[in-house]
ROKEGU-799059 format. One line per 3 residues: number of its first residue (from 0); their letters; for each residue x, y, z of C-alpha. Coordinates in steps of 0.02 Angstrom, whole numbers. Each point is the difference from the previous one (the first is absolute). Layout:
# ROKEGU-799059
NUM> A> X Y Z; ...
***
This chain:
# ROKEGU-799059
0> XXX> 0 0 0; 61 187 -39; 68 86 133
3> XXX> -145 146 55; 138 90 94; -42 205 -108
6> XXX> 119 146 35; -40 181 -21; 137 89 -71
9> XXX> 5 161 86; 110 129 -92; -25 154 137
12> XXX> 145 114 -98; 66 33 146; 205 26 61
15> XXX> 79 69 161; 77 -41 147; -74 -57 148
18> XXX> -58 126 132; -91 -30 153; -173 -39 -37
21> XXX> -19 -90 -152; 109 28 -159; -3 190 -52
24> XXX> 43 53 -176; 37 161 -79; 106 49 132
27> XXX> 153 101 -82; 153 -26 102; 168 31 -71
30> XXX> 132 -118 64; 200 12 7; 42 -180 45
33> XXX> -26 -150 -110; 38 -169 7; 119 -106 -146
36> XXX> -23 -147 14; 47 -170 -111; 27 -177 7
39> XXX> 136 -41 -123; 197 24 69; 47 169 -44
42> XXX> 169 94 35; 2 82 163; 68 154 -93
45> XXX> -92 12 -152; -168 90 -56; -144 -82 92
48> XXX> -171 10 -89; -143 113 53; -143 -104 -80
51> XXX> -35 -149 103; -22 -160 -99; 35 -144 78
54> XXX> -5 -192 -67; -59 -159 104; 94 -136 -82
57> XXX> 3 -197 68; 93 42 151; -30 118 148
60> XXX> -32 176 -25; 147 112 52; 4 179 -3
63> XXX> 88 131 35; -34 183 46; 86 151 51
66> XXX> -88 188 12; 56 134 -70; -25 202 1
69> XXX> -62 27 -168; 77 174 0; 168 -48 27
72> XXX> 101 -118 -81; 5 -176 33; 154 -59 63
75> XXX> 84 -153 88; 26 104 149; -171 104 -18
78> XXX> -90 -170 37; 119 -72 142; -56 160 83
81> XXX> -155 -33 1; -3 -194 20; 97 46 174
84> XXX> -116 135 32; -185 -70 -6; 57 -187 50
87> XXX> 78 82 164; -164 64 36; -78 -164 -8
90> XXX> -75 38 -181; 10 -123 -144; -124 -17 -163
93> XXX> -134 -128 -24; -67 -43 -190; -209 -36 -17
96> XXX> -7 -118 -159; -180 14 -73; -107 -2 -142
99> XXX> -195 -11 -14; -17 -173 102; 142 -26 98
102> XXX> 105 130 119; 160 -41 119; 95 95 116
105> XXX> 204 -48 21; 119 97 131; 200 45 -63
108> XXX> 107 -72 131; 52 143 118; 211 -66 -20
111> XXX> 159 117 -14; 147 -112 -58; 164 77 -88
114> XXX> 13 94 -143; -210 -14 -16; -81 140 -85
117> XXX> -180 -102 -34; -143 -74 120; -15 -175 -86
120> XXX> -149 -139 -2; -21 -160 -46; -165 -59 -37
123> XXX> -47 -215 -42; -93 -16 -135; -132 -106 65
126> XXX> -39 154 120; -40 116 -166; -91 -138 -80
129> XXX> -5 -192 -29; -39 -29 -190; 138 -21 -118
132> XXX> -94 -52 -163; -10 94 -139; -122 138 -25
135> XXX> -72 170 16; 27 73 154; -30 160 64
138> XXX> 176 107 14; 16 77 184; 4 169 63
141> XXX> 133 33 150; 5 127 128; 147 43 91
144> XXX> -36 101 187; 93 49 140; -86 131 125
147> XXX> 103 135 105; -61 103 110; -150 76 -84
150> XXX> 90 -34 -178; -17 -125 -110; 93 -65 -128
153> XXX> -82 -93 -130; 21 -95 -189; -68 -85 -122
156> XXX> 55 -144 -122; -47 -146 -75; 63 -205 23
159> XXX> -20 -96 -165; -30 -206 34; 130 -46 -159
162> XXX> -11 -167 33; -187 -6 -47; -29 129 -135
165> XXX> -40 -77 -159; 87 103 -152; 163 -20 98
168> XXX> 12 -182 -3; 5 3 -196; 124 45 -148
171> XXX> -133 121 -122; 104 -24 -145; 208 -9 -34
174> XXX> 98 120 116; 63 166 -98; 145 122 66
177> XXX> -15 190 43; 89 14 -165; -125 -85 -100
180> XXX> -150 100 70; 108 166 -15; 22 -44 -196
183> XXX> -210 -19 -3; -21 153 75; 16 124 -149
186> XXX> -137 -101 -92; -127 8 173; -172 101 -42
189> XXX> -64 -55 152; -2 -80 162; -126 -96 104
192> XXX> -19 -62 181; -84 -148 70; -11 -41 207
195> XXX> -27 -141 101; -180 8 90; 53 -60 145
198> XXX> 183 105 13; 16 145 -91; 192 -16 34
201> XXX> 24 -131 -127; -49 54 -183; 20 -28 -186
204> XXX> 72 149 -94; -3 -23 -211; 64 86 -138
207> XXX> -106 24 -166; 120 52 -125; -41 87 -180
210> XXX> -18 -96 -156; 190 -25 -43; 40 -107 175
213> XXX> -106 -140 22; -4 -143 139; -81 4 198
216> XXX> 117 88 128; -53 -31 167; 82 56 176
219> XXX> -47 -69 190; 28 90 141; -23 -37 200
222> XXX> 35 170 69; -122 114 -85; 155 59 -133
225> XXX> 86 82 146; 157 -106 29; 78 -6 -182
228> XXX> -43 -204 18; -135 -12 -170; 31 -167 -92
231> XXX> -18 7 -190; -64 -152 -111; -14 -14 -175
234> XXX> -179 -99 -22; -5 2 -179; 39 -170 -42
237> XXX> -125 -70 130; -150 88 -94; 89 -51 -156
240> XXX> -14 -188 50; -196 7 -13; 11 92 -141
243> XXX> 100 -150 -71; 141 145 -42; -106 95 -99
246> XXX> 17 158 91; 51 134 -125; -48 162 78
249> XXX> -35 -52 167; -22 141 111; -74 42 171
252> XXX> -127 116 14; -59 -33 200; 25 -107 130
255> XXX> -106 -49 171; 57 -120 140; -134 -71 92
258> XXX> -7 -93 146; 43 -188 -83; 58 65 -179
261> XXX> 117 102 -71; -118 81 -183; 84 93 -164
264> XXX> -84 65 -116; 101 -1 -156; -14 69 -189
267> XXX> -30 -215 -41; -129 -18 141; -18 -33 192
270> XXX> 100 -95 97; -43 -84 157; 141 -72 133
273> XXX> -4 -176 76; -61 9 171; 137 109 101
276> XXX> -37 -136 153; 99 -132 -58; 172 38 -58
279> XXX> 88 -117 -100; 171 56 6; -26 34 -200
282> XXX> -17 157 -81; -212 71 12; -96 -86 -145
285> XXX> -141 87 -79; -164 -48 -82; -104 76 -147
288> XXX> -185 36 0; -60 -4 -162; -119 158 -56
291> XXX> -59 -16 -177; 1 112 -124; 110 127 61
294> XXX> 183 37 -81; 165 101 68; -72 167 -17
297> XXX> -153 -36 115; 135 -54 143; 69 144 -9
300> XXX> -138 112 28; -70 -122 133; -9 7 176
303> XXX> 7 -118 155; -86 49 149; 29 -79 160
306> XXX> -115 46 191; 133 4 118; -17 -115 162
309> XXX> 100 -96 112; -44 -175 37; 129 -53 117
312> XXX> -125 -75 109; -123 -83 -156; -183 -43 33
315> XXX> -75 -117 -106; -97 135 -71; 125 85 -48
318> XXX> 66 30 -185; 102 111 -100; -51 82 -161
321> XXX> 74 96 -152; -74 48 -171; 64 50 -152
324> XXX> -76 136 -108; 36 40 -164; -24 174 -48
327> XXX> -99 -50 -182; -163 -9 -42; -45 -188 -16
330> XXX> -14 -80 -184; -101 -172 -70; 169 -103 57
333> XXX> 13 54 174; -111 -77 149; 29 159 97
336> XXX> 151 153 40; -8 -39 165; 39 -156 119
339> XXX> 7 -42 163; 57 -163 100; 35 -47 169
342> XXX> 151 -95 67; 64 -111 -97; -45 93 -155
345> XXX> -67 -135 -78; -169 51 -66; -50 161 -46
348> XXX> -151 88 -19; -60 154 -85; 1 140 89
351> XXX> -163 85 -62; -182 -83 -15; -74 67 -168
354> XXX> -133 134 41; -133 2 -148; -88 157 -35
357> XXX> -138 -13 -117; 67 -164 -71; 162 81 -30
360> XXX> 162 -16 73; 79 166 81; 168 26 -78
363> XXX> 115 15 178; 185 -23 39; 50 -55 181
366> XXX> 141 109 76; 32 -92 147; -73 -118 79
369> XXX> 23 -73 205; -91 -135 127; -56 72 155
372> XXX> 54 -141 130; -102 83 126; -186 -11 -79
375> XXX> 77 -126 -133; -56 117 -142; 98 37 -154
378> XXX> 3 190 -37; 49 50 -186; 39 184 -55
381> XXX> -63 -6 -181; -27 140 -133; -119 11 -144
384> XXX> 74 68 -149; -145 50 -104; -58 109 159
387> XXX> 155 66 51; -30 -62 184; 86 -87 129
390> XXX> -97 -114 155; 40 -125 143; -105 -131 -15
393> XXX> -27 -154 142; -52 -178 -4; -19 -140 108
396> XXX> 96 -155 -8; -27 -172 39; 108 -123 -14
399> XXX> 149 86 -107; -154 65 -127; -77 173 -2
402> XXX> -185 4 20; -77 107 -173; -98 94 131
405> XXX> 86 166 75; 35 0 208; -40 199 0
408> XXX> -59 117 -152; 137 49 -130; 79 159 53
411> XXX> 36 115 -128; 156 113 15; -99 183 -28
414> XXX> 158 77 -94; 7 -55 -202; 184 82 18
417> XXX> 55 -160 107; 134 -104 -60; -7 -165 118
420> XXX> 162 -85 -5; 15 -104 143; -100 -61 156
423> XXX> 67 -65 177; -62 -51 170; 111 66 134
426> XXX> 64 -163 92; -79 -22 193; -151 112 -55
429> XXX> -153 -9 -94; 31 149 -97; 1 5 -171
432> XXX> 99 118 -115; -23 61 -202; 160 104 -64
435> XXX> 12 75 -156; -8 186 -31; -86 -5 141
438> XXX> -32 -96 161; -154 -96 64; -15 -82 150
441> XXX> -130 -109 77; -20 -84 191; -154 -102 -42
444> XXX> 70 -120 -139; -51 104 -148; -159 48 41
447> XXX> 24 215 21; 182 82 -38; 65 143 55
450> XXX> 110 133 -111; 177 32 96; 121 52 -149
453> XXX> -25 110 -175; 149 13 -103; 22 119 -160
456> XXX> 111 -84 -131; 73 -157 82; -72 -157 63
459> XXX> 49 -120 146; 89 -151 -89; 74 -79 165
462> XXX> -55 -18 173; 86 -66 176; -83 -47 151
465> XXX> 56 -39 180; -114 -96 134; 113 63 168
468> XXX> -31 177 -50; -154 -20 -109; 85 115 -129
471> XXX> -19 12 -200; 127 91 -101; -86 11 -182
474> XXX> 132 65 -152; -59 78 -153; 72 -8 -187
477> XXX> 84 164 38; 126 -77 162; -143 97 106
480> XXX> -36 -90 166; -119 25 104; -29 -75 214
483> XXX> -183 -59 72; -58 -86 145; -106 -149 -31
486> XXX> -196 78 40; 55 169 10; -66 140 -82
489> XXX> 181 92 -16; 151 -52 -114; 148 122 -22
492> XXX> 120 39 -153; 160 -91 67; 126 65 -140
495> XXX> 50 -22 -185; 113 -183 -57; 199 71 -33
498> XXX> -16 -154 -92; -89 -36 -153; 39 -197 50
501> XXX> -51 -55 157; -134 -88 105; -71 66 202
504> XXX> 26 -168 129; -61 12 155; 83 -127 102
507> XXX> -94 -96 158; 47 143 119; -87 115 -108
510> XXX> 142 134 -66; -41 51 -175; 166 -26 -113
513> XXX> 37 38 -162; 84 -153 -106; 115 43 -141
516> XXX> 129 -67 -101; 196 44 21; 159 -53 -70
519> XXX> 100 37 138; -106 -109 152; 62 -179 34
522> XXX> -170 -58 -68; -51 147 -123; -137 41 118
525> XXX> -5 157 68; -127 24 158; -64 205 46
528> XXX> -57 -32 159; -120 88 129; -106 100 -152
531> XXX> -161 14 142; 106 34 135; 75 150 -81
534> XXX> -162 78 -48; -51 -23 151; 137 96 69
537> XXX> 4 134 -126; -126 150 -38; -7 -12 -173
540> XXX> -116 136 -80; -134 -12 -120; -70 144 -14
543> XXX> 1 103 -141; 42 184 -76; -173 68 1
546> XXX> -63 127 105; -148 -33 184; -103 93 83
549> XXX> -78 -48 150; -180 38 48; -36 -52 178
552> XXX> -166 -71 31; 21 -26 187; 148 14 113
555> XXX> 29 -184 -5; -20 -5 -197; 65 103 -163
558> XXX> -14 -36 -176; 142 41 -117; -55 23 -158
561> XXX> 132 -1 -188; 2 127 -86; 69 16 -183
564> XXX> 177 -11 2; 56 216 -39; 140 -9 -122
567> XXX> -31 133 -94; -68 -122 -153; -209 19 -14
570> XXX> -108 -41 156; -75 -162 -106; -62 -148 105
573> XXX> 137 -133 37; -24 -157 79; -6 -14 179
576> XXX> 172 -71 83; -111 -47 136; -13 -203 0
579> XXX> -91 -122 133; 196 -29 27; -12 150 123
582> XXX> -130 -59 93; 62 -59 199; 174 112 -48
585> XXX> 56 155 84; -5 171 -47; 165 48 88
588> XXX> 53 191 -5; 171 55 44; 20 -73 163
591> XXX> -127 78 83; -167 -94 -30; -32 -190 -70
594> XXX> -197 -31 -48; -85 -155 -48; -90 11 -171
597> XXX> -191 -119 31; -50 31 -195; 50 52 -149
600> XXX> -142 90 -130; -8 46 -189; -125 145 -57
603> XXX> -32 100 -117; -58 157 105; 91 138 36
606> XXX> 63 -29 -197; 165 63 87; 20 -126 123
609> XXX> 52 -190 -80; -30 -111 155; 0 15 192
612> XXX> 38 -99 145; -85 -2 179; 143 -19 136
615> XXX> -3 -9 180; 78 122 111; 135 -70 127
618> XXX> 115 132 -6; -60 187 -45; 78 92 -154
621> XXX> 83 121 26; -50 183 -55; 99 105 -145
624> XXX> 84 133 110; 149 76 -64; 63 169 53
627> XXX> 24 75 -174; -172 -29 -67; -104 124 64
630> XXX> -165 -37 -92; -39 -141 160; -42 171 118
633> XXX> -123 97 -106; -151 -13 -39; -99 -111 -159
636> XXX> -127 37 -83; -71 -137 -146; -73 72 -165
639> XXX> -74 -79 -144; 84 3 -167; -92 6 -149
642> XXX> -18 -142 -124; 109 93 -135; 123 23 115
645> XXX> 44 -177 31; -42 -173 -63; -52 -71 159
648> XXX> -90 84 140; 137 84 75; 5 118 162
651> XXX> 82 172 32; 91 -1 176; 32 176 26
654> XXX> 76 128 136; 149 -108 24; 183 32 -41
657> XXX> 59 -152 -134; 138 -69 -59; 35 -134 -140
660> XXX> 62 -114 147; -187 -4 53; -64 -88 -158
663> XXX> -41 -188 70; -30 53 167; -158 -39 50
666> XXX> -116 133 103; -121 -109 150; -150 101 49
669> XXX> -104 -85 150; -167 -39 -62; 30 33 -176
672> XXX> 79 -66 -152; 193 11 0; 81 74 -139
675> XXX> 159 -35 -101; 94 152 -92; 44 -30 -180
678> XXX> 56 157 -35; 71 178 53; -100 131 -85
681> XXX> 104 155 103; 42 35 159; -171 -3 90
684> XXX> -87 -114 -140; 0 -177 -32; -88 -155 -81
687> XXX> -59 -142 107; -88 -166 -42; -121 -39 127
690> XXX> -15 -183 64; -209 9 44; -61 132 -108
693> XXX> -167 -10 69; 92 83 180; 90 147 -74
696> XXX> -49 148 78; 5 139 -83; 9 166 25
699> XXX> 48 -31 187; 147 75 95; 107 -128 121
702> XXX> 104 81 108; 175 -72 38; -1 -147 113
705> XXX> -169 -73 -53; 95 -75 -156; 145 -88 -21
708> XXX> 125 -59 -150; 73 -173 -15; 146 -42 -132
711> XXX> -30 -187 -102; 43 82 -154; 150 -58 -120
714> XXX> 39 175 -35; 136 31 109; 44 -185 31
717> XXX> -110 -122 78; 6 -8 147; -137 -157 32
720> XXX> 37 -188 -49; -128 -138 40; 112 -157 54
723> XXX> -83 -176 94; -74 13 149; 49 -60 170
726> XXX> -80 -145 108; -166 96 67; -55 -155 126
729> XXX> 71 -135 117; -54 -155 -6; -12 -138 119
732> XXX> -22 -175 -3; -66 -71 167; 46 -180 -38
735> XXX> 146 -22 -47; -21 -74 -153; 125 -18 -141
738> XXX> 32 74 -171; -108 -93 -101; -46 -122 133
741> XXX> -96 -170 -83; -121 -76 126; -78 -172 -10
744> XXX> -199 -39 28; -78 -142 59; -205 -8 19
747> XXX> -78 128 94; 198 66 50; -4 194 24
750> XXX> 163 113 -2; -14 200 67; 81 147 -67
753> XXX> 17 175 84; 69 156 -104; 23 172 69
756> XXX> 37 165 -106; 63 155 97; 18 171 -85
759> XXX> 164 72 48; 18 133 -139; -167 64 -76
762> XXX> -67 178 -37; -126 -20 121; -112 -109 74
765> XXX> -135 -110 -115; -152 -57 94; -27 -197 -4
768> XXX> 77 -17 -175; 34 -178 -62; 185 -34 0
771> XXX> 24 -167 -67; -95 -136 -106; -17 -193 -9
774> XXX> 10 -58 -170; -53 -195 28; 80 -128 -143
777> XXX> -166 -121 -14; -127 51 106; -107 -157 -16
780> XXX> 146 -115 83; 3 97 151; -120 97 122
783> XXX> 84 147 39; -73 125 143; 68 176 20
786> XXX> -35 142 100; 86 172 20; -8 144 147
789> XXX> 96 150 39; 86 54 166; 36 172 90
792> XXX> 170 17 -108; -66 20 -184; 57 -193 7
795> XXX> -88 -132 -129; -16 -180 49; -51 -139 -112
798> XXX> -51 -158 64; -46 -170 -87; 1 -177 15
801> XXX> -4 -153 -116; -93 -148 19; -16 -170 -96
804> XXX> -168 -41 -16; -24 -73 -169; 65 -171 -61
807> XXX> 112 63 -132; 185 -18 -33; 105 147 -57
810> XXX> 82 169 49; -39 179 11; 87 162 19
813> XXX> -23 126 125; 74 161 -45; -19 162 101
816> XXX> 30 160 -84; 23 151 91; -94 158 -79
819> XXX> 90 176 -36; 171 -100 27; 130 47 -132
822> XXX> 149 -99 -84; 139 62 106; -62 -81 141
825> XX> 18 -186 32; -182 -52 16
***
């Protein structure tokens, strides 16, 4: 009988150290001790590394670790120091090995011998874990901690089990030289990058080369491409041996390593692995599935499309899928330009039911297409050619088969201007992402999408995820990349490729690299590490050289609104530079003020004014107050121009002493419209565009002091920037659960959650606003119950509990999204 044991795979996006109640997150603390640690012999004077990645091999596990001030340099003597200082006070590291089912805490042995400049461990194997067959297992996270006085010192890693991972135990092809792969790289168009499920560490980087180099390069590496250690094979003559040689013009266009199965999809067809879980000692064989009807050129326009998930601890119901599209319209000879299969690829199925209209057939093309493992649906992004129109559409299936009949209504994407090139599901969530020039995503399976990203003259060709951090990286035709959070509303504009050839990895721990090719590496790999971590760090502006002015609407509240940029060309309407990409940002000025914009707007009225956003007041603006300009204390007066005078409804601010430096400057008026000043028509005259033209008042006197001037113009150097926002909220766990904790089930079984959400740096107090959301996987596995109250502190608490009360085997995800949170923070 099946095992009924379910599991709920609860992905709370969540990462900080422990505090006292609970786990709290969000909390920025900067930190000038770290630990190096490693478990490989290294010379006691040599460079140590800073990224933790350790390896768990047959034998014990023994590591090493010394700390070190990461603004100084670190020497031999630097860490004797400190070795002798902390273990004379009784102090010595312990390491918490964990991942979502299993956590274990191990002490450093508190020893001073000669000559020591490390605390050592040594750790049986047996105590880590028992199993030493071959198969997907879930890499490990480390955390090294050692508390003093009210400090503590505190670092991450990982701890790779190399003695079970499956790609390592084979040969992928004959072993090549750095020099071989440096001769290739001339002829490289492209590279791609494929991960484990289970261990992001361990991956499958491939080089697809232009038409005059032709063969399958493949490199492995264990380390994430940090440590210089990739392994190159040559796998042309193993695809070449099902071709029975006839291989002219082989060529790799993708490649996708499951959880079993190593998949390429090449300009002669697809190739599927033997089963990684049973090494041979041989070089990895490779089998053929035959589609008919299609020839070289529709491989190389085709696609393979893979649902990422880890199965290191396999269900029966449990199955991995990938399609293939081919990006044709389908002719008499051809079943179908889409396929999907589940492990072991054997039979394949189309991927679309016909759909007759009227007795006819609709003419459609499928993009993409993916199986949902949580509701067991396949999803399939397909456009219609004749209509110009893209859609997601859902069906059922049962028993490998899709039902004819659709789970939810087709959604149609509104825009005819979208280009759909790709679809993913973001791995430990249920949420569902469409990338092209723009991005969709969905948290229901495909049954309502949401619009996140709009790009002008590129489209998103590649796309990274992460589970630990539950970041996406997407990058466009153009080298453009672009950072989200899986459910969130936000994504921000990371920077622009330096290289036209590259690929984005993020590797288990969740740093975004960049992976290039170089000559001058020991394995042509070159690895730009910490991408997220620098934004993060950086204020980076994106804001633009156009001209604001604010109009207040209460004292908590302004709206800035564009104007058309003044540079002395016609005042024609331009496009707003105002994008959805602003929304959750800062409007920063000088150093003096940083507000949060809620929403960004595009009007046509004023005709002056392009777009406007709505931000909230945390620090005040300052007012325009210099000494020279005596215009600020007199009096104004506002008088209507006549319509020959101008082309837009202009008004005459009068009785003031100007100056040229005044154009841009924006005039504030309590209780009326503001107005900004275009131009300088003498010395007690100018031109002003009014922001609410239905509040000017004119013919009205205002004395000096009742209005006040505030400088966001471009005129005399801007002097504003919107950059990313800082972390607005803490939040707390009151469990202490995990990152991306899996639970198991039994009947009638219940497990309780508790999530708090404390504002810490808000414009002002919200009553009894929502703060966070439960976005439930498969809602008819589970019951879920939640409930929600606030306390005397502003603070948001979420409650819920899971209970299995249905006779049903599979898994759901649990993922709770915080509201108004942006991408710099780590929820």
């Amino acid at each position: 009988m099946d095992s009924l044991v379910l599991y709920i795979a609860f992905g709370a996006i969540l990462k900080m150290p422990n505090l006292s109640s609970g786990i709290t997150y969000n909390v920025q603390v900067k930190e000038n001790s770290s630990f190096s640690c490693y478990t490989e012999p290294l010379d006691d004077t040599g460079t140590k590394p800073k990224v933790i990645k350790l390896y768990l091999g047959s034998q014990n596990l023994k590591i090493s670790c010394h700390l070190y001030n990461v603004n100084q340099e670190d020497t031999l003597e630097n860490r004797k120091k400190l070795l002798l200082l902390y273990t004379s006070l009784g102090l010595a590291p312990s390491i918490q090995i964990f991942n979502s089912t299993y956590s274990g805490i191990f002490y450093f042995r508190m020893k001073l011998g000669k000559n020591q400049s490390t605390w050592t461990i040594d750790i049986p194997r047996r105590n880590i874990t028992y199993n030493t067959d071959i198969a997907p297992i879930e890499e490990w996270f480390v955390r090294f901690t050692m508390h003093h006085g009210l400090n503590m010192f505190a670092t991450e890693g990982t701890l790779l089990d190399v003695l079970r991972e499956p790609l390592l135990q084979w040969r992928l092809g004959k072993p090549m030289q750095s020099a071989q792969i440096n001769a290739l790289i001339p002829y490289v168009i492209n590279i791609t990058v494929s991960k484990c499920p289970c261990a992001n560490d361990v991956a499958v980087i491939a080089l697809i080369c232009n038409e005059t180099v032709h063969g399958i390069y493949l490199g492995v590496t264990d380390s994430g491409f940090i440590s210089r250690d990739t392994v190159w094979f040559n796998t042309t003559k193993s695809l070449c041996s099902v071709l029975d040689y006839d291989c002219a013009g082989l060529s790799l266009v993708n490649i996708i390593l499951t959880n079993h199965r190593l998949i390429i999809l090449t300009t002669l067809g697809l190739f599927i692995s033997q089963d990684l879980r049973y090494p041979t000692g041989r070089i990895l064989k490779f089998n053929k599935p035959s589609f008919c009807g299609f020839e070289r050129d529709d491989y190389f326009r085709a696609n393979v499309w893979y649902n990422v998930q880890c199965l290191a601890n396999k269900e029966s119901y449990e199955e991995d899928y990938i399609s293939i599209s081919f990006n044709k319209d389908k002719t008499l000879s051809q079943e179908s330009t889409c396929f999907y299969s589940n492990d072991p690829y054997k039979n394949w199925h189309s991927c679309l039911p016909y759909k007759f209209h009227g007795g006819k057939t609709i003419s459609s093309r499928v993009v993409a297409f993916l199986v949902d493992y949580q509701q067991n649906t396949g999803v399939g992004l397909i456009t219609l050619q004749v209509q110009n129109k893209a859609m997601v559409s859902v069906y059922k299936i049962t028993n490998h088969k899709l039902k004819k009949q659709t789970k939810f209504p087709v959604f149609w994407f509104p825009d005819p201007n979208f280009v759909p090139f790709g679809m993913f599901f973001h791995p430990g969530s249920h949420f569902l992402y469409v990338y092209g020039n723009q991005v969709w995503f969905s948290d229901d399976g495909g049954n309502t999408f949401m619009l996140l990203i709009t790009l002008e003259n590129e489209i998103i060709i590649k796309t990274n995820m992460c589970v630990y951090s539950q970041s996406i990286a997407f990058v466009t035709d153009k080298e453009s990349i672009f950072f989200a959070k899986a459910g969130l509303e936000r994504y921000a504009r990371l920077t622009t490729s330096a290289f036209h050839v590259f690929n984005l990895y993020y590797d288990h721990l969740g740093s975004l690299n960049i992976i290039s090719l170089n000559k001058s590496v020991s394995d042509s790999l070159e690895s730009a590490e910490g991408m997220q971590k620098n934004m993060k760090g950086e204020e980076d502006d994106i804001g633009f050289d156009s001209p604001l002015s604010p109009q207040y609407i209460t004292e908590e509240q302004v709206v800035f609104f564009e104007h058309i940029p003044l540079n002395g060309k016609s005042r024609s309407i331009q496009k707003s530079r105002f994008h959805e990409l602003h929304k959750g940002k800062l409007l920063k000025y000088r150093k003096t003020a940083k507000d949060y914009i809620v929403n960004v707007f595009r009007h046509e009225y004023p005709p002056q004014f392009l777009a406007s956003v709505i931000v909230d007041i945390q620090e005040r603006f300052p007012f325009y107050s210099e000494s020279n300009n005596a215009f600020i204390y007199t009096s104004l007066s506002i008088l209507k121009m006549s319509n020959t005078t101008s082309e837009y409804q202009s008004e005459k601010v009068s009785q003031m002493i100007f100056l040229n430096t005044n154009i841009e400057k924006t005039v504030v008026i309590p209780g009326f419209s503001s107005f900004l000043i275009v131009k300088i028509l003498n010395t007690l005259s100018a031109l002003a565009d009014a922001t609410m033209p239905e509040r000017v008042p004119f013919n009205k006197t205002f004395p000096s002091g009742t209005w006040f001037v505030y400088d966001f113009g471009t005129t005399n150097g801007r002097k504003w920037k919107i950059i990313v926002n800082t972390c607005k909220y803490w939040v707390q766990e009151l469990g202490n659960q995990p990152l991306n904790a899996i639970k198991y089930l039994d009947l009638t079984q219940t497990y309780n959650f508790k999530f708090r959400v404390t504002p810490v740096n808000t414009a002002y107090p919200v009553f009894h606003m929502p703060l966070m959301k439960l976005v439930v996987g498969n809602p008819s596995l589970f019951k879920v119950k939640t409930k929600d109250y606030w306390d005397d502190t502003d603070s948001y608490t979420m409650e819920f509990s899971v209970t299995n009360n249905f006779y049903k085997k599979g898994s759901l995800s649990l993922t709770l999204t915080q509201f108004l949170i942006f991408t710099k923070c780590y929820l």
